[in-house]
C-alpha positions in Angstrom: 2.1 18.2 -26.8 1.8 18.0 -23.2 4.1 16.2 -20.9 3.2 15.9 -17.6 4.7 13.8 -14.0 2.0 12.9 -11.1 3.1 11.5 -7.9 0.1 9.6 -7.2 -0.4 8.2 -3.2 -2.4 5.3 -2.5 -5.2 4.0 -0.3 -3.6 1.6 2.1 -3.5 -1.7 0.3 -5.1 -0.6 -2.9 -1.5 -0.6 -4.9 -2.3 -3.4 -6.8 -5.5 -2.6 -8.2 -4.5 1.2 -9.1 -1.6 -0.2 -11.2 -4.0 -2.5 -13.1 -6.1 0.9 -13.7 -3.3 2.7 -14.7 -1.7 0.4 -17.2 -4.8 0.3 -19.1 -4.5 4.1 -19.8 -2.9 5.2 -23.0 -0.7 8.1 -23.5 1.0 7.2 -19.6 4.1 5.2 -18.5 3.8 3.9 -15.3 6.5 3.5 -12.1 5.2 2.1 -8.8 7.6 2.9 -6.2 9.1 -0.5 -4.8 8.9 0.4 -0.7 6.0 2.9 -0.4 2.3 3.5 -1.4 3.3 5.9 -4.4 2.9 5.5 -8.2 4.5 7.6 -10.5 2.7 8.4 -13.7 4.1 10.4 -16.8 1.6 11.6 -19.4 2.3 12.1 -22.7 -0.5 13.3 -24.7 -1.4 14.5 -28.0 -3.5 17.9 -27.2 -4.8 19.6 -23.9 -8.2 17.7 -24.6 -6.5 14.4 -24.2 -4.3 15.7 -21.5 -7.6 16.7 -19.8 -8.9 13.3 -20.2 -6.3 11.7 -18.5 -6.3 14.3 -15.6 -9.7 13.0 -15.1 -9.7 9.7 -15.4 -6.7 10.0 -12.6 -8.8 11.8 -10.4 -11.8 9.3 -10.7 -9.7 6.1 -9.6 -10.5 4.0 -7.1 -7.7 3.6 -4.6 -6.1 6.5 -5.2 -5.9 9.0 -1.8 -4.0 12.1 -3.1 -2.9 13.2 -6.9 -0.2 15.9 -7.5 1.4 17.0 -10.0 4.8 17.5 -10.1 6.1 18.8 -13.5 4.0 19.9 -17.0 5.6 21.0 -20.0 3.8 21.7 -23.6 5.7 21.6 -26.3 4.2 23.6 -28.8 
């Protein structure tokens, strides 16, 4: 199973709504950093299809500026 940790930067102002986007994604925990315009998001998926999934649906958020990812791991 995959395991994976983004560092996701923001749009200026657009925090808010990319949390509300994130939270409705399965498979993720989410941290919002309290004093900057990064998110954290740690995947946890099933298989490399849903880990794929949620790669993309990251990348096709509105509000988000800049995606990188900072750690994977699959445990197989």
């Amino acid at each position: 199973m995959p395991i994976k940790s983004y560092v996701l930067h923001c749009e200026e102002n657009s925090k808010k709504e990319l949390l509300k986007e994130l939270h409705k994604l399965s498979e993720c925990e989410v941290i919002p950093a309290q004093n900057h315009e990064i998110i954290i998001v740690v995947t946890d998926t099933e298989s490399e299809e849903s880990d794929t999934k949620i790669y993309n649906q990251l990348l096709e958020m509105k509000g988000l500026k800049h995606l990188s990812l900072v750690s994977g791991f699959d445990a197989k």
